[in-house]
C-alpha positions in Angstrom: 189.8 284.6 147.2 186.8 283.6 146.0 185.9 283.0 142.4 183.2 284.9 141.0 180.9 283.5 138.1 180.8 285.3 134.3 178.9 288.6 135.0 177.9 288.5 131.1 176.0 286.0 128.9 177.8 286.3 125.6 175.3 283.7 124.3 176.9 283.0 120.7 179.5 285.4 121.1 181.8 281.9 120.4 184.8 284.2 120.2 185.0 286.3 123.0 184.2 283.6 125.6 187.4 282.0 124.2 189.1 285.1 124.6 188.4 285.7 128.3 188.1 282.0 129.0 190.6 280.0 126.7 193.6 278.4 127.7 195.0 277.7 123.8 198.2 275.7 123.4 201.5 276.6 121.4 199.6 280.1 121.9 201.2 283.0 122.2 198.9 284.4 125.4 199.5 287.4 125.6 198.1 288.3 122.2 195.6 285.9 122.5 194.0 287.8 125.8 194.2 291.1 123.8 192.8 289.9 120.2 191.3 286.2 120.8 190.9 283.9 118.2 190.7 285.1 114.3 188.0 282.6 113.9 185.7 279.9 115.4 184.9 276.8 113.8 181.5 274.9 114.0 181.5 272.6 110.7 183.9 270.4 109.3 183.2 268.1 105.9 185.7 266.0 103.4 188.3 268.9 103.3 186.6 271.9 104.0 185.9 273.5 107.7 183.3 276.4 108.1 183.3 279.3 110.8 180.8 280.2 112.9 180.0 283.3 110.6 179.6 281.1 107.5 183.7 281.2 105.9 184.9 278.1 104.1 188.3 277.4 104.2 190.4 274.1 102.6 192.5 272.6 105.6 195.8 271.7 104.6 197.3 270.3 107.5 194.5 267.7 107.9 193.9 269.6 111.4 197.2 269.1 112.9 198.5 266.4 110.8 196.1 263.8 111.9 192.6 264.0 110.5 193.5 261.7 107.6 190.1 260.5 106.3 188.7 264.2 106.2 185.8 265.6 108.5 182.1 264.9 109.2 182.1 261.0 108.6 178.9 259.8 109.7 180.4 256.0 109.6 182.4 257.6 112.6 179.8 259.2 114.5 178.0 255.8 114.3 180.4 253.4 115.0 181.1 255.6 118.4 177.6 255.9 119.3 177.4 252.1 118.9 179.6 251.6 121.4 178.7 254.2 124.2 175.3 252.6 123.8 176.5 248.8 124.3 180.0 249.5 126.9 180.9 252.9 127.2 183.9 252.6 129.2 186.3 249.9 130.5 189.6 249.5 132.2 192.4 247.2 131.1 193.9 247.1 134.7 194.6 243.2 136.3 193.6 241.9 132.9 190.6 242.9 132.2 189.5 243.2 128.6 187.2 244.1 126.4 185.8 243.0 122.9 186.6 246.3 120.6 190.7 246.7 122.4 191.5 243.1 121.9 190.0 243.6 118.2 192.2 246.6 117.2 195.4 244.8 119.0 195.2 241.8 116.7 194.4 244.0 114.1 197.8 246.1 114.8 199.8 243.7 115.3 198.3 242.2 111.6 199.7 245.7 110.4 202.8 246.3 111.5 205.9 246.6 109.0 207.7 244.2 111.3 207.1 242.0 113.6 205.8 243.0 117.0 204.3 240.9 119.6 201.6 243.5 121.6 199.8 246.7 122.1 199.8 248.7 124.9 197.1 251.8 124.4 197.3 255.4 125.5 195.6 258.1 124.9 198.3 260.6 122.4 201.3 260.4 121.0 203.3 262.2 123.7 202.3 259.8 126.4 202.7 257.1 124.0 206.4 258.0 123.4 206.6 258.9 127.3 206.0 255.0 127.9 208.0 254.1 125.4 210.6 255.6 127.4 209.4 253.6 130.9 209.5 250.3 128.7 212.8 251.2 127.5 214.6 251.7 131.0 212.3 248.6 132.7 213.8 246.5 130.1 217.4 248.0 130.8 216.9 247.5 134.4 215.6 244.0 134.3 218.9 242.8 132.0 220.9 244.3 135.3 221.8 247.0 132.8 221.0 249.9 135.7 222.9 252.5 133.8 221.3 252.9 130.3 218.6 255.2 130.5 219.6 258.5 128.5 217.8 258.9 125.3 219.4 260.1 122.2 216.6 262.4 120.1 217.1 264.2 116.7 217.6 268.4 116.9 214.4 269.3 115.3 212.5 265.8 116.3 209.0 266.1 117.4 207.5 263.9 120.3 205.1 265.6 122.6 205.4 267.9 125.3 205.5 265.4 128.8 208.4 266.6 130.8 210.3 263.4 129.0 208.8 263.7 125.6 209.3 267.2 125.1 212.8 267.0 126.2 213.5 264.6 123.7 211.5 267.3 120.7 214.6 269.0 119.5 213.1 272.4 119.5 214.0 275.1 121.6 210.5 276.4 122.3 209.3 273.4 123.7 212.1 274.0 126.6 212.6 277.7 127.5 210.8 278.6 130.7 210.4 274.7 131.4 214.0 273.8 133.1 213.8 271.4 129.9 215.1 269.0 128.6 215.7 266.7 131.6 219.8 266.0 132.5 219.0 262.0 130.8 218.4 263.4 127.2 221.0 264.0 124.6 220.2 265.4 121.0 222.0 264.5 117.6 222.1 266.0 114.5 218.9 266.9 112.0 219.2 265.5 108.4 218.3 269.1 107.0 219.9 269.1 103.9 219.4 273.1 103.5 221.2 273.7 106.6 223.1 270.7 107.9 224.0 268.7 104.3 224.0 271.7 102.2 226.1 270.9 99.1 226.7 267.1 100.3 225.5 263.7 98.1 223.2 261.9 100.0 225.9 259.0 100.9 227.7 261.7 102.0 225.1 263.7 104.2 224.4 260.1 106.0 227.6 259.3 106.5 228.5 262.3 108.1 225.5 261.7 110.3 226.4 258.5 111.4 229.6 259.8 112.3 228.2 262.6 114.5 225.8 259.8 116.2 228.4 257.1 116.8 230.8 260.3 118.4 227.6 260.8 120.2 227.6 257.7 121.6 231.4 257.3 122.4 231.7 260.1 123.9 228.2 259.4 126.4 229.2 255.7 126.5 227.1 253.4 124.9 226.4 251.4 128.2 224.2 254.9 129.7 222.4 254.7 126.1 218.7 253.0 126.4 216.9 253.9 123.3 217.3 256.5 120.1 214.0 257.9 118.9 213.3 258.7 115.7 210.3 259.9 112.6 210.7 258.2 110.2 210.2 261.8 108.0 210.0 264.3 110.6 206.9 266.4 110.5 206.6 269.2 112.9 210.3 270.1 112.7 210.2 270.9 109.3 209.0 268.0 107.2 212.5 266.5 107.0 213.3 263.4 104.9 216.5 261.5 105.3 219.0 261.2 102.7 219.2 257.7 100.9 220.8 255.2 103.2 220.3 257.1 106.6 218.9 254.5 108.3 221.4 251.7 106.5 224.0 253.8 108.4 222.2 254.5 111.7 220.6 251.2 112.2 223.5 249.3 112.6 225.8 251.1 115.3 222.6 251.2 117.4 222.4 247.4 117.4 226.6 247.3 118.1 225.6 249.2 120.9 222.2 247.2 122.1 220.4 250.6 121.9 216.7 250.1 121.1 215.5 251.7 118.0 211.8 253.7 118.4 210.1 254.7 115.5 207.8 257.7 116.2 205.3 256.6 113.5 202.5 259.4 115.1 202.4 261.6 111.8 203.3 259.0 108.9 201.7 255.7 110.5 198.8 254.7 108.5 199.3 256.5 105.0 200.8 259.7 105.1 203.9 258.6 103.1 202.0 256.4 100.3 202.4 253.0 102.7 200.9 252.1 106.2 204.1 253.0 107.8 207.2 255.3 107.1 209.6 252.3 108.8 208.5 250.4 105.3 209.0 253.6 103.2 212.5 254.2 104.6 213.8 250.7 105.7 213.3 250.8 109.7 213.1 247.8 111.7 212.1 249.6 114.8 212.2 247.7 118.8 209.3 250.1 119.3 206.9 251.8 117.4 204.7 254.7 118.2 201.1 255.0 116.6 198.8 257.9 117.3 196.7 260.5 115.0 195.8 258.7 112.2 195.2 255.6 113.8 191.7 257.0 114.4 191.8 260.0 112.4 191.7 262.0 115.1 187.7 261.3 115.8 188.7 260.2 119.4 192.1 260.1 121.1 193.9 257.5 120.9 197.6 256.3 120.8 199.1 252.9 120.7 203.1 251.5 121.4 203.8 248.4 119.5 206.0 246.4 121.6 208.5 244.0 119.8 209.1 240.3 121.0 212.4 241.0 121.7 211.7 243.7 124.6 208.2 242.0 125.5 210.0 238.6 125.8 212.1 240.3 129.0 209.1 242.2 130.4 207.3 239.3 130.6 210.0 237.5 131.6 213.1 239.3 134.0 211.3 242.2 134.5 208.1 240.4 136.2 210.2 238.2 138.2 212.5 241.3 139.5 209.6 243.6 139.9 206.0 241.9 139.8 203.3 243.4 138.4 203.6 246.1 135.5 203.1 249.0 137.4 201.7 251.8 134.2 198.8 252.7 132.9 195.5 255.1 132.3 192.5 255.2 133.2 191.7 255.8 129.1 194.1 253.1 128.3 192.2 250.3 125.9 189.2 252.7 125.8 186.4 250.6 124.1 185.2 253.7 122.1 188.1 255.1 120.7 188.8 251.4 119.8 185.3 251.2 118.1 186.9 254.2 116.1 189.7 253.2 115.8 188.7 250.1 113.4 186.1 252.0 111.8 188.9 254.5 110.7 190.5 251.4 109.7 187.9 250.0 107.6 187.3 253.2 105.8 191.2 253.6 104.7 191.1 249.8 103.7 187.8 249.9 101.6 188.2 253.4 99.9 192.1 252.8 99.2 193.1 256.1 101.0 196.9 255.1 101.7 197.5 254.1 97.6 195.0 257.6 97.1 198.0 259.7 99.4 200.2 258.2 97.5 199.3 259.6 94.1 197.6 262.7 95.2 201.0 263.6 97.5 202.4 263.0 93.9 200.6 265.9 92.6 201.0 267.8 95.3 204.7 267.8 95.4 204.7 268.4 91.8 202.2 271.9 92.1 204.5 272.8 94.8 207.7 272.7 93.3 205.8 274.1 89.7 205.0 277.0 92.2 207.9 277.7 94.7 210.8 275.9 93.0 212.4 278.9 91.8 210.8 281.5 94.0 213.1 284.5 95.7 211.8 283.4 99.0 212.2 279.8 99.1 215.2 277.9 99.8 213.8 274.2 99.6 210.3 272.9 99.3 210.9 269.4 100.6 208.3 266.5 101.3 207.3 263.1 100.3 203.6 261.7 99.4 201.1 263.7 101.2 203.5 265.7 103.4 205.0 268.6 102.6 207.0 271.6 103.4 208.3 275.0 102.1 211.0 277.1 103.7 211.5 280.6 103.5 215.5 282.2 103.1 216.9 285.5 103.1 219.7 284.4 100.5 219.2 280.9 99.5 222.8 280.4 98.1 224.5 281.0 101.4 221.7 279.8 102.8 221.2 283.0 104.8 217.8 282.7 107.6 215.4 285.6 108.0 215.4 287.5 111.6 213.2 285.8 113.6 211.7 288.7 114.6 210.1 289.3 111.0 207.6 286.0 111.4 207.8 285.3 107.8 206.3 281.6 107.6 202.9 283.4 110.5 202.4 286.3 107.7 202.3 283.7 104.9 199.7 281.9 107.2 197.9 284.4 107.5 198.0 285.4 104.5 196.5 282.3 103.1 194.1 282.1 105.3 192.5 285.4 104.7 192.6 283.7 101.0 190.1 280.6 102.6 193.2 278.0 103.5 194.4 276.9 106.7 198.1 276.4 107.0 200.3 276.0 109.6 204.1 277.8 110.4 206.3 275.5 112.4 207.6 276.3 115.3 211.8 277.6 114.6 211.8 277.9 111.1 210.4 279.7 108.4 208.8 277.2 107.1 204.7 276.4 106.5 203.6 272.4 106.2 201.3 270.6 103.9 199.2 267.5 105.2 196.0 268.0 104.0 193.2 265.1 104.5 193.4 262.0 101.9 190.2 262.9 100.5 191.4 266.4 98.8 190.8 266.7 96.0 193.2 267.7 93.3 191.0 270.7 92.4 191.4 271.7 96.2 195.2 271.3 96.0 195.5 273.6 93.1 193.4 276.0 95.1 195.7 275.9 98.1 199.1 276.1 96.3 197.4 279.2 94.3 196.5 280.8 98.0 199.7 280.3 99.2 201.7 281.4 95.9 199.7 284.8 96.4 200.3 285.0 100.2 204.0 284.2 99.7 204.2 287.1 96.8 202.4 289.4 99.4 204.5 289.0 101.9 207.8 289.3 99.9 206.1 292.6 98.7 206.5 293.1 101.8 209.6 292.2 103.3 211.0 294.4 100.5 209.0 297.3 100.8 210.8 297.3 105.0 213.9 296.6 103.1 214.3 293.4 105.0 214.6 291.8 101.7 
């Protein structure tokens, strides 16, 4: 069969040539090839993104959870210009290097909230955590240790959507239809507090955590275990903190059990928690670290694993002498422009202050939110720390008792919002919508978007009780 070529110029018609020729991700298709999108966007400044018919809307996800020091930086545009005019592309294969790569890797390694020894650079956060993975079981297999290569993941963890990394995401809609996750990945439990702690003290909550992990691992066998990957506050499954002394707990039956710790730092790395790194916020000393989104504010992709001494110290050591050569890599790996981004994202978060400015502004953002939804009929928890947030929606919040799925509650409250000029997201398995709006907002813009979504919460529980759903 031979493809024919569009019989129609649509010209500026930006919305129905993505409906007839889109592919969209985490997309429901179907509805997408009926309806298309419900807007297209051409401009993006500070906070604000404009459509293509002129609509303003605040984004409070900061795009999706990465575009930390706002749209429409000229700084950026420059700084990547710069460098397509002076090397536009090189390859870190059989050592070779480039000025801009072996910059940002000092400067990383500068950063890190503990010590690590290199960088090796991808190009996102899911093949970042996917060679995490590799690095994990090369390191295994050159200590003779042949058996250890299943991963332990959190239910509700979030780490891409490779045929590895979104095994490991503990959500069920990243594995229907996908013969996911693969037979080497095992899941423990979330520290959701509504569902999984409800009515426990935080030492309690961890402690029964730990328990279920360290059953985990007796019942698997610690000597099949390679590596536990974790967020430090996990974003896309719910904006999940851990209770106080989680890690205290966890930390040390992974070390008993020479299981390498890797800290998914993709959404808090780089000031989305009030410090550069959630593993300083919540007392992680990570093998492995994961960098990604805001390590160049999303202005070119770009992802980064941290590699401690103790794991680089046998790749460079048993692992070359057993198997030569490290045999990974991209063609984008080290790329010299998203590099060149990378440190001028970098300089602008240093010189402006942005990770003390998400610190304070997520203070006032938590505060609006629980002023606003704290005591709402809808809302079982609004949850969050610094400049991330969530709020979850309940049918009976002192059972807790979950809506039907079937009812999208946390979509209608999106798009609810939306049609108020904010742009939200609802995570995936949970009635729940997420905050992560840009550094740069303004107060003034978070009291807007908590106003737009106390309205479009109120409408929809108009409502879910008018269908006598609630």
């Amino acid at each position: 069969m031979t493809l024919q070529p569009p019989t129609h110029n649509f010209e500026n018609d930006y919305a129905e040539l993505d409906r007839r020729y889109a592919f969209h991700p985490f997309t429901a298709l179907a509805d997408h090839e009926k309806n298309g999108p419900a807007f297209v966007l051409s401009h993006g400044e500070g906070s604000t993104l404009t459509d293509t018919q002129g609509r303003r809307y605040i984004d409070a996800l900061a795009g999706l959870w990465c575009v930390n020091i706002g749209y429409g930086r000229a700084e950026m545009g420059e700084a990547m210009a710069e460098q397509a005019r002076t090397l536009s592309y090189a390859h870190a294969f059989s050592s070779m290097a480039a000025d801009k790569p072996a910059m940002l890797s000092a400067r990383l390694i500068n950063m890190a909230p503990v010590p690590m020894s290199k960088v090796f650079f991808g190009n996102s956060g899911s093949d970042a955590n996917d060679t995490q993975v590799k690095l994990a079981w090369l390191y295994n297999n050159a200590l003779g240790r042949v058996h250890k290569k299943k991963i332990i993941a959190r239910q509700r963890g979030y780490h891409g959507v490779t045929l590895m990394t979104a095994g490991m995401t503990g959500l069920p809609g990243l594995h229907a239809g996908f013969d996911l996750p693969l037979p080497m990945i095992r899941h423990t439990t979330a520290p959701r507090r509504l569902w999984e702690g409800h009515g426990l003290s935080d030492a309690e909550f961890a402690a029964s955590l730990a328990a279920d992990l360290e059953a985990l691992i007796e019942a698997e066998g610690a000597d099949t275990i390679a590596a536990m990957i974790m967020e430090p506050l996990m974003g896309a499954g719910g904006v999940i903190a851990p209770p106080e002394g989680y890690y205290a707990a966890i930390q040390p039956i992974l070390r008993r059990h020479d299981i390498l710790l890797i800290a998914d730092e993709v959404i808090c790395g780089f000031g989305r928690l009030g410090q550069n790194f959630g593993s300083s916020v919540f007392g992680m000393e990570p093998d492995l670290i994961t960098i990604a989104k805001g390590l160049t504010s999303a202005y070119f992709p770009l992802s980064a694993c941290l590699v401690s001494d103790k794991v680089w110290q046998v790749l460079a050591g048993p692992a070359h002498a057993k198997f030569g050569a490290f045999g990974h890599g991209y063609t984008y790996s080290s790329h010299p422009i998203g590099a060149a981004a990378a440190l001028a994202n970098l300089d602008i978060i240093e010189r402006e202050g942005l990770v003390a400015m998400a610190g304070d502004t997520g203070a006032y953002m938590q505060a609006k939110l629980r002023a606003a939804f704290g005591d709402h009929p809808l809302v079982g928890e609004v949850r969050g720390q610094a400049l991330i947030a969530a709020v979850e929606f309940v049918k009976d919040k002192a059972a807790p008792l979950a809506f039907d799925p079937g009812l999208k509650v946390a979509p209608r409250v999106i798009a609810a919002a939306r049609a108020r000029g904010v742009i939200g997201r609802a995570l995936p398995n949970a009635d729940t919508v997420a905050f992560s709006p840009p550094f740069v907002i303004s107060r003034e813009e978070i009291d807007t978007v908590v106003a737009a979504f106390r309205d479009a919460v109120d409408e929809v529980m108009g409502e879910l009780r008018a269908s006598g759903d609630f």
